[in-house]
C-alpha positions as CSV (number, residue, x, y, z in Angstrom):
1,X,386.9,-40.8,60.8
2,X,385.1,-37.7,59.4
3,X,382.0,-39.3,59.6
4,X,382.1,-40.5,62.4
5,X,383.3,-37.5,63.8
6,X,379.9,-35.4,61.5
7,X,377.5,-38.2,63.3
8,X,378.9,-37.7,66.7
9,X,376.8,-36.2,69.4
10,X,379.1,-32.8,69.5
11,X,378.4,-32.3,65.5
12,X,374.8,-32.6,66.3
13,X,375.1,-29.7,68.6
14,X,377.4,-27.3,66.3
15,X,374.5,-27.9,63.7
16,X,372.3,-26.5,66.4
17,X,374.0,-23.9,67.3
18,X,374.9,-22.5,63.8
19,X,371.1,-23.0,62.5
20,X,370.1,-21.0,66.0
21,X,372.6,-18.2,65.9
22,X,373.8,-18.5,62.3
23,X,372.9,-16.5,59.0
24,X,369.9,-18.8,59.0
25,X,368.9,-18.0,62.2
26,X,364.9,-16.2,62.3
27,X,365.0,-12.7,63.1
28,X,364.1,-11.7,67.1
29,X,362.1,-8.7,67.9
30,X,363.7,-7.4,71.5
31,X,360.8,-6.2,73.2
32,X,360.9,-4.7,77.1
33,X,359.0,-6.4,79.2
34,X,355.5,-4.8,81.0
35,X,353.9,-6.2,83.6
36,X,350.4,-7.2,83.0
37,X,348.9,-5.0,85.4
38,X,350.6,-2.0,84.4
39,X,348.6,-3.1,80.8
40,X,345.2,-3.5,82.6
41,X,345.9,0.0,84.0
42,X,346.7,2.0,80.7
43,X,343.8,0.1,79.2
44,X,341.7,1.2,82.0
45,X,342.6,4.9,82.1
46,X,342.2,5.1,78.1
47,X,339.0,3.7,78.6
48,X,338.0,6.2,81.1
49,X,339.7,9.0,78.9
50,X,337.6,8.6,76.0
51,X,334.3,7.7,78.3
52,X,335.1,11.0,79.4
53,X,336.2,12.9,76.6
54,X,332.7,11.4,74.9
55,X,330.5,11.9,77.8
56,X,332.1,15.6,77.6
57,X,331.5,16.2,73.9
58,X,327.5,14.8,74.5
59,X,327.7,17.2,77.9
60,X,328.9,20.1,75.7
61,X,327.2,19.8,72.5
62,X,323.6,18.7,74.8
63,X,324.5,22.2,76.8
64,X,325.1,24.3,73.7
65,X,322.3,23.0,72.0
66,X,319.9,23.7,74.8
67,X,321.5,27.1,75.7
68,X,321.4,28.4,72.5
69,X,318.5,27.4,71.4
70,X,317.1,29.2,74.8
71,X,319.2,31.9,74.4
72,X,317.9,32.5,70.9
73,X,314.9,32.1,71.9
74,X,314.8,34.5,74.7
75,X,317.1,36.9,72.7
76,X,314.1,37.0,70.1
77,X,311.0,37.2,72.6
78,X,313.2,40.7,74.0
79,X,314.1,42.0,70.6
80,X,310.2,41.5,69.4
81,X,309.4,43.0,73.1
82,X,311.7,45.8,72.4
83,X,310.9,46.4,69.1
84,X,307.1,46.7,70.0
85,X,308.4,48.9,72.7
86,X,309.6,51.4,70.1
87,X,306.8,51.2,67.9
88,X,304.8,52.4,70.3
89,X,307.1,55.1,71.5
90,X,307.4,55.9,67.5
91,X,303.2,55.8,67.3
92,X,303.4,57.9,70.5
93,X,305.9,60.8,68.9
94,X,304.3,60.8,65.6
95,X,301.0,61.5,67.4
96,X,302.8,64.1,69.4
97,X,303.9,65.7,65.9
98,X,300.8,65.3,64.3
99,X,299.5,67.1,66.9
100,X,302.0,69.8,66.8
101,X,301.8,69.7,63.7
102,X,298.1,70.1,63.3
103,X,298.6,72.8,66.3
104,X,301.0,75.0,64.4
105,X,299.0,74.7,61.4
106,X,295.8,76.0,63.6
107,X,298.5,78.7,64.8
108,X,299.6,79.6,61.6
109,X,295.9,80.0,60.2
110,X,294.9,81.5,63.2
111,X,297.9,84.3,63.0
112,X,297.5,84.8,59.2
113,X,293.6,85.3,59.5
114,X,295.1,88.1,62.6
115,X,297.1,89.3,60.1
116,X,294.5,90.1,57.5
117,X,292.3,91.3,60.1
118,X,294.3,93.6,61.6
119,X,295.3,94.6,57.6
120,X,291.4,95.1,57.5
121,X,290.9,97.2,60.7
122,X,294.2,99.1,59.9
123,X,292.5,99.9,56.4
124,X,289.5,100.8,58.2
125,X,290.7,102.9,60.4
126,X,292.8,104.8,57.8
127,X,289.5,105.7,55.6
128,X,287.6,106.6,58.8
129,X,290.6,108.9,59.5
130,X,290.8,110.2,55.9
131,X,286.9,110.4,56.2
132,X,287.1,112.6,59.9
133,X,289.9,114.7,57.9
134,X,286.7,115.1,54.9
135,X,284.2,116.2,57.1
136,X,286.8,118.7,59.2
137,X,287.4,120.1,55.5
138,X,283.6,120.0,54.6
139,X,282.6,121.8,58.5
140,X,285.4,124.7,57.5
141,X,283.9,125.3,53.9
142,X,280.7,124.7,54.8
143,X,280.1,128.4,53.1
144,X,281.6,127.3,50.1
145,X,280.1,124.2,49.5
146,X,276.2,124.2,49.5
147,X,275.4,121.1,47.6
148,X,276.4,117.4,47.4
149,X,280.0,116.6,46.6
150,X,282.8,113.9,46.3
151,X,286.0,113.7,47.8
152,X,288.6,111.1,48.9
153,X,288.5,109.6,45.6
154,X,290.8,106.5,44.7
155,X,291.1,104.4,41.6
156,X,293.0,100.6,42.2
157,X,293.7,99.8,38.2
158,X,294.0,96.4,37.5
159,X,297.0,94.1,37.7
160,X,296.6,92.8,34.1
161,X,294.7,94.0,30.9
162,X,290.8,93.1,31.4
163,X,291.3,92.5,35.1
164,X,289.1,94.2,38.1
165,X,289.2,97.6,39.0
166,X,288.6,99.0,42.6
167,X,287.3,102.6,43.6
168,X,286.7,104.5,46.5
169,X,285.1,108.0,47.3
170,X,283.3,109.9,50.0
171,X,279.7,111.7,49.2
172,X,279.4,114.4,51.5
173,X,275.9,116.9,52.1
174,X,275.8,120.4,53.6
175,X,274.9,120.3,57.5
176,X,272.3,123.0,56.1
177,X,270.6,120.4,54.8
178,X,271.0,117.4,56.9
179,X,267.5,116.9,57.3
180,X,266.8,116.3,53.9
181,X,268.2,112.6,52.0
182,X,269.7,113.2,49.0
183,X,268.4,110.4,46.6
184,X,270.3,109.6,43.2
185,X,272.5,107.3,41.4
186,X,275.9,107.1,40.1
187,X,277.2,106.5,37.2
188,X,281.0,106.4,36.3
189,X,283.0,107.2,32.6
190,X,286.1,104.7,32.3
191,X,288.6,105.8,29.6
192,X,290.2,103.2,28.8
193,X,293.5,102.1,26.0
194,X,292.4,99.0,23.8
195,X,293.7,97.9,20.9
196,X,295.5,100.9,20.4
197,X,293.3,103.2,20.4
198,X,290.9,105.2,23.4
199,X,287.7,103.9,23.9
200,X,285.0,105.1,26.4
201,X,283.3,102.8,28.8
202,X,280.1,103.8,30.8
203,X,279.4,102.2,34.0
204,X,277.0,100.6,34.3
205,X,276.5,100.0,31.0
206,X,272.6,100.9,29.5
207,X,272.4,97.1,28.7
208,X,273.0,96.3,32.0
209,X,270.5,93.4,33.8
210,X,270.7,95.1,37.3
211,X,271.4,99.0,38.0
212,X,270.1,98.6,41.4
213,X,273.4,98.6,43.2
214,X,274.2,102.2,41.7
215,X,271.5,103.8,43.7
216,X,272.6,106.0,46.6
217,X,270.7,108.0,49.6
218,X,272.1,109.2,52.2
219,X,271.9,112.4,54.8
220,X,274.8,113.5,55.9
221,X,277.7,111.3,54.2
222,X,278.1,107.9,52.6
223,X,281.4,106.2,51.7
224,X,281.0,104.2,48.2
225,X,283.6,100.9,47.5
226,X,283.4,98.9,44.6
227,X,284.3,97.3,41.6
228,X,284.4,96.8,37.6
229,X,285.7,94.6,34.8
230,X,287.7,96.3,32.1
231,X,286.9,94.9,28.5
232,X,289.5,92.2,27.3
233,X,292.9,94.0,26.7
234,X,292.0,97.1,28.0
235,X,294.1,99.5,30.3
236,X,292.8,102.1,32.7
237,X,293.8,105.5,31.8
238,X,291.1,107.9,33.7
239,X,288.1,107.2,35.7
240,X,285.3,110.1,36.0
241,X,282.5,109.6,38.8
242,X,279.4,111.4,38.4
243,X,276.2,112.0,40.9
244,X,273.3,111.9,39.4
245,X,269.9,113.5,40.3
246,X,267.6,112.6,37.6
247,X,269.2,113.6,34.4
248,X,271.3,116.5,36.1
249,X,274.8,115.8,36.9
250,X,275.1,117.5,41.2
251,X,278.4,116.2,41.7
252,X,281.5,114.9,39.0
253,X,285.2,114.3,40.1
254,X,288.2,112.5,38.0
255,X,291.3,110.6,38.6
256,X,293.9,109.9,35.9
257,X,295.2,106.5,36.3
């Protein structure tokens, strides 16, 4: 009976049943059912999304490229245009100041060589005053003073040992005897500190090449400037100026240093 009952029809259909829905049953996935066209449509607007989203990024990239690359290139053509701007603004100030420059410089020249001139003519006119205040002195002891004489005598000693020497005097002649030139020549005694000891200098010296420039004539006044070199290491102490006539001394006066 049992098997016929395991060969039946409804056996056959347990058997089924338990190898369908059983332990041994294959696993089902449950999946929710789309439509097709709903599919087609997502595929679609992906499609279209990342047509767009690459045509964008080509757009973009193309665009950024292309600007910047313009942008650059205009940004330089204005920098070297500005830059060239300012180097010719800078050329055109540093011309300006050289100019300045050059016209302060003339300026400066221009009022230092004032400056000594008007030192000059202020020096000038001190010895023609000092001169005028000579000849008021000479007119009032005109009496007194009947020959040739020296005045307004002034000794600059030198800045160092064996430096130059400047002098200044004033020869003055009677008006009573204006109408005669007085023709002689000078000839100076330096006394000088060297080594020690005092030593005597004539000026000029006998040995001299050219005694012209001692030579004096003059009528009624003649002012006499010049200069001398000390011997090496030697300091000024007294100058003595003498006017000669021949061999006779007509006129002497010393200044102590």
């Amino acid at each position: 009976m049992y098997r016929t009952f395991a060969r039946s029809r409804p056996a056959l259909m347990l058997r089924r049943l338990r190898g369908r829905f059983g332990m041994a049953a294959p696993r089902v996935t449950v999946r929710a059912h789309i439509p097709w066209h709903w599919r087609a449509l997502v595929t679609i607007l992906l499609l279209i999304s990342v047509i767009s989203l690459v045509s964008w990024v080509y757009v973009v990239s193309s665009g950024y490229t292309g600007r910047d690359k313009t942008t650059t290139e205009q940004e330089l053509s204005g920098l070297r245009n500005r830059v060239e701007a300012l180097e010719t603004e800078a050329e055109h100030l540093r011309a300006i100041g050289n100019g300045s420059e050059a016209s302060l410089q003339i300026e400066r020249t221009a009022q230092q060589k004032l400056g000594e001139q008007v030192k000059r003519l202020e020096a000038e006119n001190s010895s023609l005053r000092e001169d005028l205040a000579a000849f008021e002195n000479l007119a009032a002891g005109e009496v007194k003073n009947r020959t040739v004489s020296i005045h307004r005598m002034l000794v600059v000693p030198a800045a160092t040992a064996g430096d130059v020497c400047r002098y200044r005097f004033l020869l003055a002649a009677p008006v009573s005897r204006s109408d005669h030139e007085f023709k002689g020549q000078l000839q100076m005694v330096a006394t000088v500190q060297q080594g020690g000891k005092t030593v005597i200098v004539n000026i000029p010296d006998a040995a001299a090449p050219d005694t012209r420039k001692f030579l004096v004539s003059f009528k009624y006044f003649r002012r006499i400037e010049g200069t001398f070199t000390l011997p090496a290491n030697a300091v000024l102490k007294k100058l003595e100026v003498r006017l000669m006539q021949g061999t006779t001394v007509v006129a002497s006066q010393q200044v102590t240093v």
